[in-house]
C-alpha positions in Angstrom: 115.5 114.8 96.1 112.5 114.2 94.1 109.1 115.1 95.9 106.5 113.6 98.1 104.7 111.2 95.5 101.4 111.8 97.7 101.3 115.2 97.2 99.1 117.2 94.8 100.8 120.0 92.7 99.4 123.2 92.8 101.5 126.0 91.4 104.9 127.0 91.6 106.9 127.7 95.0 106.0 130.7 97.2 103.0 132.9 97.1 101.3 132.3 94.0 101.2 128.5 95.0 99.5 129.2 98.8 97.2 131.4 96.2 96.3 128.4 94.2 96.0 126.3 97.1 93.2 128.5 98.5 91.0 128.8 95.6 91.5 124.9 95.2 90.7 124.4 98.5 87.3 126.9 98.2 86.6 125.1 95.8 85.9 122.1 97.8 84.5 123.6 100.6 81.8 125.3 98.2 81.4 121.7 97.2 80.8 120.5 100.6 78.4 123.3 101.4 76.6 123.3 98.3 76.3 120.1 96.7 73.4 119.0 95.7 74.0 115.9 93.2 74.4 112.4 93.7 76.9 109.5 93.3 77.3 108.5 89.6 77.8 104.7 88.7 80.7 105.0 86.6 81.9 101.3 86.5 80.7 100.4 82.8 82.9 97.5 81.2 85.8 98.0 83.6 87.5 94.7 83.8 86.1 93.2 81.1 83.8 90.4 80.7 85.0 88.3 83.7 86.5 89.4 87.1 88.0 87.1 90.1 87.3 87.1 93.4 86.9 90.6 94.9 86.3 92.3 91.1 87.3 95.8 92.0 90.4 96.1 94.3 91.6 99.7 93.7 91.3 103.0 92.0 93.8 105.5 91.8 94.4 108.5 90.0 96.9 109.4 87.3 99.0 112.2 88.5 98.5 115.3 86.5 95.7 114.1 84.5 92.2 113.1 84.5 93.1 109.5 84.0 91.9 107.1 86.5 93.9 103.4 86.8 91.5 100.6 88.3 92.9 97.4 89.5 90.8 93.8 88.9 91.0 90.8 89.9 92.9 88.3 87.5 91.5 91.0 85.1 94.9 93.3 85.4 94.7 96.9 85.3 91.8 98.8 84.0 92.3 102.9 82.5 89.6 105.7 82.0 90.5 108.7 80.9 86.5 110.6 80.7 86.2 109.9 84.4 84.5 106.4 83.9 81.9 106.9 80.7 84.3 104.3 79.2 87.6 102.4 80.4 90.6 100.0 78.2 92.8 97.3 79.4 96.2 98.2 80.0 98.8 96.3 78.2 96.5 93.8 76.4 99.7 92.4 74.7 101.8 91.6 77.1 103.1 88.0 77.0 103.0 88.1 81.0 99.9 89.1 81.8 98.9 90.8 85.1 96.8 88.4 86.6 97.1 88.7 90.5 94.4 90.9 92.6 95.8 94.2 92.6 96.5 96.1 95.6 99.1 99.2 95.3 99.9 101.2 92.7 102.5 103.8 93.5 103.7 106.5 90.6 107.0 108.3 90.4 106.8 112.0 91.3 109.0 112.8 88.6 107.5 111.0 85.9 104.0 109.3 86.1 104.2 107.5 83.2 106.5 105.3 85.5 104.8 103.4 88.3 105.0 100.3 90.4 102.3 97.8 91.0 102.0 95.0 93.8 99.5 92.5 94.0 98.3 89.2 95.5 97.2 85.5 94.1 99.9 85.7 91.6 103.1 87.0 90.3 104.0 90.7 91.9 105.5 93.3 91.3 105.5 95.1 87.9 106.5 98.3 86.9 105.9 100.3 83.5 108.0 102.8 81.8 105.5 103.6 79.4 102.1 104.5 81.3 101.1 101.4 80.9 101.3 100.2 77.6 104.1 97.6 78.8 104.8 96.6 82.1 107.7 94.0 83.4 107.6 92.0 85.7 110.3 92.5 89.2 112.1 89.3 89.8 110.4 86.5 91.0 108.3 87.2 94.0 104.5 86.6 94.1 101.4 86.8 96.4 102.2 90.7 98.1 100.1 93.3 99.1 102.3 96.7 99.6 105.3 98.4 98.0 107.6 101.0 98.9 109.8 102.9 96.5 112.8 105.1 97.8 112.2 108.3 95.4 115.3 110.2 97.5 117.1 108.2 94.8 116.3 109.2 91.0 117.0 105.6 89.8 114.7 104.2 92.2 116.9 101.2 93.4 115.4 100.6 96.3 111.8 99.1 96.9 110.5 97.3 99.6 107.2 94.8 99.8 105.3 92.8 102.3 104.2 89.7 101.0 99.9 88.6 101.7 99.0 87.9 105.3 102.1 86.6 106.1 104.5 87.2 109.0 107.6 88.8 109.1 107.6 88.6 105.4 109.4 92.2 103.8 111.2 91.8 101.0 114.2 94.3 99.9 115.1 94.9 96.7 118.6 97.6 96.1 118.6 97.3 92.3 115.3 98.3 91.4 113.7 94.9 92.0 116.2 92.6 89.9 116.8 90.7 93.0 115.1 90.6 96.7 116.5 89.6 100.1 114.4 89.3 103.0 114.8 91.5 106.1 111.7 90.3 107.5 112.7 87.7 109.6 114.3 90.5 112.1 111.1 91.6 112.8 109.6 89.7 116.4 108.5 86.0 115.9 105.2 87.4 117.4 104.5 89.9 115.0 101.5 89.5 112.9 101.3 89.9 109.2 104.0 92.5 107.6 101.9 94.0 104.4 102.3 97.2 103.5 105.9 98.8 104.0 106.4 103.2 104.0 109.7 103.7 102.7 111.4 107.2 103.5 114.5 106.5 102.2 117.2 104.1 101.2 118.0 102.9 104.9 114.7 104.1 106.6 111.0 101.7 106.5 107.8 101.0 108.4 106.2 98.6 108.7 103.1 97.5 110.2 102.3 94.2 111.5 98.5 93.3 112.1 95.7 91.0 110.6 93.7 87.8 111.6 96.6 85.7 112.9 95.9 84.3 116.4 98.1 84.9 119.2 100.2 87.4 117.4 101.2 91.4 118.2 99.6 94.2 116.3 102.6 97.1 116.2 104.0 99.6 114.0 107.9 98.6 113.0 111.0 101.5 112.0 113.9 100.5 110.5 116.6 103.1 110.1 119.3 100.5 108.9 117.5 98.9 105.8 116.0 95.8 107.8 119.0 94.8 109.4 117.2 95.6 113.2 113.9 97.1 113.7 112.5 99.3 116.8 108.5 99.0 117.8 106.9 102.2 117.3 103.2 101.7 118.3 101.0 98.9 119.2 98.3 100.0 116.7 98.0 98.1 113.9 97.4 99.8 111.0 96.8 97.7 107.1 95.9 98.5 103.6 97.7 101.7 102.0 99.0 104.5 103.9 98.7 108.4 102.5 101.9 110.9 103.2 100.3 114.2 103.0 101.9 117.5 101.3 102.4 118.9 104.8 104.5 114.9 105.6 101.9 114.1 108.2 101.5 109.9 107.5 97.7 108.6 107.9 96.9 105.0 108.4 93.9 103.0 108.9 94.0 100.5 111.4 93.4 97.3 110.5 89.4 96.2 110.1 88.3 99.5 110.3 89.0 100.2 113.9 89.9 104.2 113.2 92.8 106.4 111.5 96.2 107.1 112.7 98.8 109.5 112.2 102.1 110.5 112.5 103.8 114.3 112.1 107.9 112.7 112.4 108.0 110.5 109.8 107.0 107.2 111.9 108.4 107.7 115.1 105.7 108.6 116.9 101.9 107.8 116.6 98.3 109.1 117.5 95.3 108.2 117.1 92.2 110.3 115.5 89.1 110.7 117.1 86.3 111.1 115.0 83.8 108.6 112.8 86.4 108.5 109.9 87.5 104.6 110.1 89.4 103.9 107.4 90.8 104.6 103.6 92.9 108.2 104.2 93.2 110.1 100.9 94.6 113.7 100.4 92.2 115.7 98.4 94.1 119.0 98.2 97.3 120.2 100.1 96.3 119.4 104.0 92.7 118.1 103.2 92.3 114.8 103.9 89.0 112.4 103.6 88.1 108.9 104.8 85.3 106.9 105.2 83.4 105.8 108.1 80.1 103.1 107.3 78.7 104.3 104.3 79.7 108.4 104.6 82.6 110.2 103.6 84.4 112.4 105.6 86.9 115.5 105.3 89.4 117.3 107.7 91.1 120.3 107.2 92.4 120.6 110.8 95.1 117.3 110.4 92.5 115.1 111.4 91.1 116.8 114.6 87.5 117.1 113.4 85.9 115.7 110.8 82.7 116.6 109.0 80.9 114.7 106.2 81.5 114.7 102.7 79.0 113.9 100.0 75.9 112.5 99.6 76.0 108.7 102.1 77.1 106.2 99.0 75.2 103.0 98.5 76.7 100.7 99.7 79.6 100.2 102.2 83.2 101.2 100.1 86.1 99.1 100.1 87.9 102.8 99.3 87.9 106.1 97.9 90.2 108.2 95.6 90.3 111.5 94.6 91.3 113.1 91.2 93.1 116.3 92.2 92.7 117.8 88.4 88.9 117.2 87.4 87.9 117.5 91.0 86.2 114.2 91.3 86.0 112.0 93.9 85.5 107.9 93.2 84.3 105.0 95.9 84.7 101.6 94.8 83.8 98.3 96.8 85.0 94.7 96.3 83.0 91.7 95.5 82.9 87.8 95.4 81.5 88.5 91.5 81.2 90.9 89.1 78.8 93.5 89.8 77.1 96.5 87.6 78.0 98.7 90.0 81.1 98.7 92.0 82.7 101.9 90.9 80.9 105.2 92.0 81.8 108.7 91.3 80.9 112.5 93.1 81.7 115.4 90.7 82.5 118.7 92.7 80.7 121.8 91.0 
């Protein structure tokens, strides 16, 4: 079984690893305590000369590196690997360009040069081998938002996406995206908009079902069958990308900012967090997890039962954060209607 593809690597099993862990996370409590610089606009040529609508749609880091990956839209996928002084275009000669408006990228825990992205607007998903340098496209799907990749199985067969504000729209792919069936349409016809699918393993999703539609259910979905019935879980309504923490505690924002959730039993069971911290969960080291209320940044150490702030208050309101577990940097981004000199931010931790 290949590991949590959330998680951050910190040393080897047993001691020496709950060593590491400790000085990592002093580290960032020194930070918090004692940081006295400011947000660094980092977002320099990223996407080129010309963005689509909402520019800057995600960040993420590179696992094991100090690579960051951007994601802009009809711009494809943007890489920076001095934490933002300058950034390439991934793939520049591919005949299939990625042209949607990216919105998860999810890397394989054994192997990052492997990873899966899904977007909107346009033809989704892709997947690269190669870090990158090539990507394919997955069948013949377009206009998504999540995906879900079942790493229990080294080959990867199974992924799972929820297709843009749509209802009852998850798609299921068992030969590593070759071919999709829908197992959607099981969900309630009341359900609202099926985006952005967890997947723990080959037979086991969630699913959340919430956005603008009117006269529709929010909810949480869990499938233990692969999509063949589904059981309601939570009338929350959580969007936008979940985190699965190194401890397997899920957080979830729900959807327009409203507050995080979380769950300790792998989706069966939900709560949710009191505190200012509204939406965007990311895990900065091994139980520390930030999110982001108005314009501030937040961190909890407790499993999100108290929350203090984070950083200097950025600029402007962030579409999300992301956090760079091996040059200790944390990045806010925010989308726009046009490009923008400054839509990527960064906060270096002494």
């Amino acid at each position: 079984m290949k590991a949590n593809p959330n998680s951050v690597y910190v040393g080897p099993r047993g001691a020496p690893n709950r060593i590491v862990s400790l000085l990592s996370w002093l580290a960032i409590v020194l930070a918090h305590d004692h940081a006295s610089g400011a947000w660094t606009n980092v977002t320099g040529e990223v996407g080129g000369e010309k963005w689509g609508y909402a520019g800057v749609c995600l960040l993420v880091p590179v696992p094991g590196s100090d690579a960051m990956i951007a994601g802009v839209s009809e711009a494809g996928l943007w890489r920076t690997d001095n934490r933002g002084a300058s950034w390439r275009k991934l793939a520049p000669r591919d005949a299939l360009q990625i042209h949607h408006r990216p919105h998860q990228i999810v890397f394989d825990p054994a192997d990052p040069r492997h990873f899966w992205v899904a977007g909107c607007y346009d033809a989704s998903p892709f997947a690269t081998t190669d870090g990158g340098e090539t990507f394919k496209r997955l069948g013949s799907l377009t206009h998504m938002d999540g995906i879900g990749v079942d790493f229990t199985d080294p080959e990867c067969k199974t992924l799972v996406v929820g297709l843009h504000e749509q209802a009852r729209s998850v798609h299921k792919s068992a030969d590593g995206g070759n071919t999709w069936q829908k197992i959607g349409d099981t969900l309630p016809e009341d359900s609202n908009h099926s985006t952005d699918p967890i997947v723990i393993d080959a037979k086991t999703y969630i699913i959340n079902t919430a956005g603008w539609a009117q006269n529709k259910s929010w909810g949480i979905y869990r499938t233990q069958d692969g999509g063949a019935t589904w059981t309601k879980v939570s009338d929350l309504g959580p969007a936008d990308r979940a985190v699965t923490a190194s401890d397997g505690n899920i957080y979830w924002g729900i959807c327009y900012g409203n507050g995080i959730i979380k769950s300790g039993d792998q989706g069966r069971t939900w709560q949710k967090l009191s505190g200012p911290a509204r939406f965007g969960p990311v895990e900065l080291e091994p139980g520390r997890i930030a999110a982001v209320g108005g314009q501030q940044v937040y961190m909890c150490a407790d499993a999100g039962q108290t929350w203090d702030k984070f950083a200097e208050p950025l600029p402007f309101k962030p579409t999300g954060i992301a956090y760079n577990a091996r040059s200790k940097t944390l990045y806010a981004w925010r989308s726009t209607e046009k490009k923008v000199p400054d839509a990527v931010l960064r906060w270096d931790l002494p």
